[in-house]
C-alpha positions in Angstrom: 100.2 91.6 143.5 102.4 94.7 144.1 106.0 93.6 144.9 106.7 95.0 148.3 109.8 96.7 146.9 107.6 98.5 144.3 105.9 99.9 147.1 108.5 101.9 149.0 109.9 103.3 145.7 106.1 104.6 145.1 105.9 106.4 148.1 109.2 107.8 147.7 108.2 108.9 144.1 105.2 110.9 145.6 106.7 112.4 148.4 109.4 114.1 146.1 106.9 115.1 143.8 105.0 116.8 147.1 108.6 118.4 148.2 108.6 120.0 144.4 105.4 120.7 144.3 105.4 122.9 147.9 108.8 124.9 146.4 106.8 127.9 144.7 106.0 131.0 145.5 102.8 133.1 145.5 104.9 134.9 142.9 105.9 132.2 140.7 102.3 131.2 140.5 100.1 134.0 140.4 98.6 134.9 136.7 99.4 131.5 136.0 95.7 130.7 134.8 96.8 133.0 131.8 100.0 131.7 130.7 100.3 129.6 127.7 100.8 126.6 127.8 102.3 124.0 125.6 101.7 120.2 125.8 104.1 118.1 123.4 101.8 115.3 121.7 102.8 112.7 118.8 101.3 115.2 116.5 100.4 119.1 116.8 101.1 120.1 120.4 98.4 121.4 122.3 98.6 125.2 123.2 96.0 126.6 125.8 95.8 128.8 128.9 97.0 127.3 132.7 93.1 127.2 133.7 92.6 125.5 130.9 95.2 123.0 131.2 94.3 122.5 134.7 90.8 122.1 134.4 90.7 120.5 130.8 93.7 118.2 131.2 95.4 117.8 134.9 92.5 117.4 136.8 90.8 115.0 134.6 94.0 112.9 134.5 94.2 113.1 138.0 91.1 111.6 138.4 91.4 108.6 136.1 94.7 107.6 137.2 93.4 107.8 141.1 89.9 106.0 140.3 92.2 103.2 138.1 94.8 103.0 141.5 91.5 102.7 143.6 89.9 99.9 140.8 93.5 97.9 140.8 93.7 98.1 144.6 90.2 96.8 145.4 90.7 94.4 142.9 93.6 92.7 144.2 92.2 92.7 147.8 93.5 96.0 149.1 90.5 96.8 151.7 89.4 100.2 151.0 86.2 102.3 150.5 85.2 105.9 149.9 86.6 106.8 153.2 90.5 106.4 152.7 89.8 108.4 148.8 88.0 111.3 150.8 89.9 110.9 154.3 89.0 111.7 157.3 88.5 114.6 159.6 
């Protein structure tokens, strides 16, 4: 089980990675998919273009870490289906 504490310091963890997140400009971002970019591993760091980062490397760690979150929560009795992962309209 989730200590309650745990939980509030989550939330407030993602919200200020939201507020960040929402900071850029059109500017800042655009040509982005071009850019190197440089991930720091234990050996060789990886060196590859935005798209490819975000399509080889953030988006499929976004979607292990949220299918292991969903996994742990339905495991430990959280009630949730396919609805709260794809929301609502």
């Amino acid at each position: 089980m989730v200590h309650p504490a745990a939980n509030g310091g989550n939330k407030a963890t993602l919200k200020q990675r939201f507020e960040v997140g929402g900071t850029q400009t059109a500017a800042e971002i655009d040509g982005s998919e071009e850019r190197e970019v440089t991930v720091p591993t234990r050996g060789d760091a990886m060196k590859m273009t935005g798209q490819a980062y975000l399509t080889g490397f953030v988006l499929p760690n976004l979607f292990f870490h949220v299918s292991i979150a969903y996994a742990l929560l339905r495991h430990n009795g959280v009630e949730i289906g396919k609805r709260d992962y794809l929301g609502t309209p």
